[in-house]
C-alpha positions as CSV (number, residue, x, y, z in Angstrom):
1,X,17.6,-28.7,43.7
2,X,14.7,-30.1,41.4
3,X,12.7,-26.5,42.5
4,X,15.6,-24.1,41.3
5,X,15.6,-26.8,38.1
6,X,11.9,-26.0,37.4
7,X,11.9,-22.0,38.3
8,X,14.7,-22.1,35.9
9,X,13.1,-24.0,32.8
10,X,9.8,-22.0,33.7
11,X,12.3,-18.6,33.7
12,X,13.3,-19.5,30.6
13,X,10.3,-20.4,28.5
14,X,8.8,-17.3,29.8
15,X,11.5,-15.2,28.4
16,X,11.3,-17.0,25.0
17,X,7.4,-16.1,24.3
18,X,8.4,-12.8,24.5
19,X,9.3,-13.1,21.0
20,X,11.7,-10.8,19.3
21,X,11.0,-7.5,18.6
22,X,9.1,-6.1,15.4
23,X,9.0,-3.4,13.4
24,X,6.2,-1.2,12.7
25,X,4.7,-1.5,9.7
26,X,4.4,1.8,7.9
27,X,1.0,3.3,7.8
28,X,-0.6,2.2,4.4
29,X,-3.9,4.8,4.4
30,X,-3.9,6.9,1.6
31,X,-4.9,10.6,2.0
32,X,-7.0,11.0,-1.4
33,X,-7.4,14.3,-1.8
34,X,-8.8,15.8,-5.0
35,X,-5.0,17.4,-6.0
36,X,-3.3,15.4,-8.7
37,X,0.2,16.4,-6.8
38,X,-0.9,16.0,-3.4
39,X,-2.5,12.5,-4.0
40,X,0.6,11.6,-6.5
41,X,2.9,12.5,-3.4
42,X,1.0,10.6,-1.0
43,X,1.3,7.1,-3.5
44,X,5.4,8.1,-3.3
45,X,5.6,8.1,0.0
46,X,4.5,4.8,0.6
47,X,5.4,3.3,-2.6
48,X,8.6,5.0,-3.5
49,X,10.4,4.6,-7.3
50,X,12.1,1.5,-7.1
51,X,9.5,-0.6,-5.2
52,X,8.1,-3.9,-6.5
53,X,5.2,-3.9,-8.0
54,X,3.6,-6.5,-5.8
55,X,4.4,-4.1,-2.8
56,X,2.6,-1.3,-5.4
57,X,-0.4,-3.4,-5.6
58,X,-0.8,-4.4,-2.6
59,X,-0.6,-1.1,-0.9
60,X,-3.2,0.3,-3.6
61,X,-5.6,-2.5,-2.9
62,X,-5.2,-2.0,0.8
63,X,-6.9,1.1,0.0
64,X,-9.6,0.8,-1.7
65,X,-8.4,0.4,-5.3
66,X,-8.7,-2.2,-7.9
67,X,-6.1,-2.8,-10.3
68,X,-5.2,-4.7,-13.0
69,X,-1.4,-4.8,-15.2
70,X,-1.4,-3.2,-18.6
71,X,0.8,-2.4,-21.6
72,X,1.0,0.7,-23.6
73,X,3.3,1.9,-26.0
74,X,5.3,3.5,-23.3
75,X,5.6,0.0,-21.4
76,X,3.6,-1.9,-19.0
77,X,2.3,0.0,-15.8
78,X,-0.2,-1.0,-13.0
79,X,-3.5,0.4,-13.3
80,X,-5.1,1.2,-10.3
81,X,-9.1,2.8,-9.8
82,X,-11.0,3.7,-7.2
83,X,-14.8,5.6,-6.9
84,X,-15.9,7.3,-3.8
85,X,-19.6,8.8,-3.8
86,X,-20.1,11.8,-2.4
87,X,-23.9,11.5,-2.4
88,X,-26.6,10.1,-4.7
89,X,-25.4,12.4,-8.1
90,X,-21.9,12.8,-7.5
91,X,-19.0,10.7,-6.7
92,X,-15.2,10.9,-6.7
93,X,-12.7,9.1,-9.3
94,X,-8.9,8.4,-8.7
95,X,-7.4,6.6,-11.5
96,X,-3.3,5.9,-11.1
97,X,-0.9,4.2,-13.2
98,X,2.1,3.1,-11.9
99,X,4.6,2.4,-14.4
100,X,7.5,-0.2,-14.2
101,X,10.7,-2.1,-15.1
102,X,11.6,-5.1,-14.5
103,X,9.3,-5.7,-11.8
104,X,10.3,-1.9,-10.0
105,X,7.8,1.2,-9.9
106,X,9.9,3.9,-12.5
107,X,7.0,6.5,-12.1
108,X,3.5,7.1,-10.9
109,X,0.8,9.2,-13.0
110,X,-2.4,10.0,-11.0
111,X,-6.2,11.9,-12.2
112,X,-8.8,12.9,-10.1
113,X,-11.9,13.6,-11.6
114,X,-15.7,13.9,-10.7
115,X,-17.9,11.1,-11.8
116,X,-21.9,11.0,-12.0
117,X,-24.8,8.5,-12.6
C-alpha cells in the first residue's frame, strides 16, 4: 500500500515539472537591408502599428540599435540608430523613427544611408 502511495506522489510530481506549455516567441532578427521599404516592412512585421513602445524599443535594441525618445513638432517618436562597417572606409547607417500615441507605435519612418570616416 505505502509503494502504490509513493509511485503515485513520485507520478505526480513528475508530471508537474513538465510545466505548461509555451509559446514561441517570434523571431526578433531584423533583415537590414539597404531598401528604405524593405527594411521599413521588416520593423512592421515585428513591431506592428499599435504596439507599445517599450515592445518597439526593446525589439530595436535587441538588434543592434540604440535609441533614445524625442519630440518634434509632429509629436514625440522613438529614435532608433544603428552603424554597421563594411570595411575600414565605409560603413552602413539605419536611422528609424518610430512615432507614437499614447504609448502606441502610429507609424514607422526608416533611412539608410552610407557613412565614412
Amino acid at each position: 500500500m505505502q509503494r502504490r502511495i509513493l509511485l503515485a506522489s513520485l507520478l505526480m510530481s513528475l508530471y508537474g515539472c513538465q510545466g505548461r506549455p509555451t509559446m514561441k516567441p517570434q523571431p526578433t532578427n531584423l533583415t537590414l537591408a539597404e531598401d528604405e521599404a524593405v527594411v521599413r516592412q521588416e520593423i512592421l512585421k515585428l513591431i506592428p502599428v499599435g504596439s507599445s513602445v517599450a515592445v518597439a524599443e526593446n525589439v530595436m535594441a535587441q538588434n543592434g540599435f540604440e535609441c533614445s525618445m524625442q519630440r518634434d513638432k509632429d509629436g514625440p517618436y522613438l529614435y532608433c540608430d544603428r552603424k554597421k562597417s563594411k570595411d575600414a572606409f565605409v560603413g552602413t547607417r539605419w536611422q528609424v523613427l518610430l512615432h507614437y500615441a499614447d504609448d502606441s507605435v502610429t507609424d514607422v519612418s526608416v533611412s539608410v544611408g552610407f557613412v565614412g570616416p
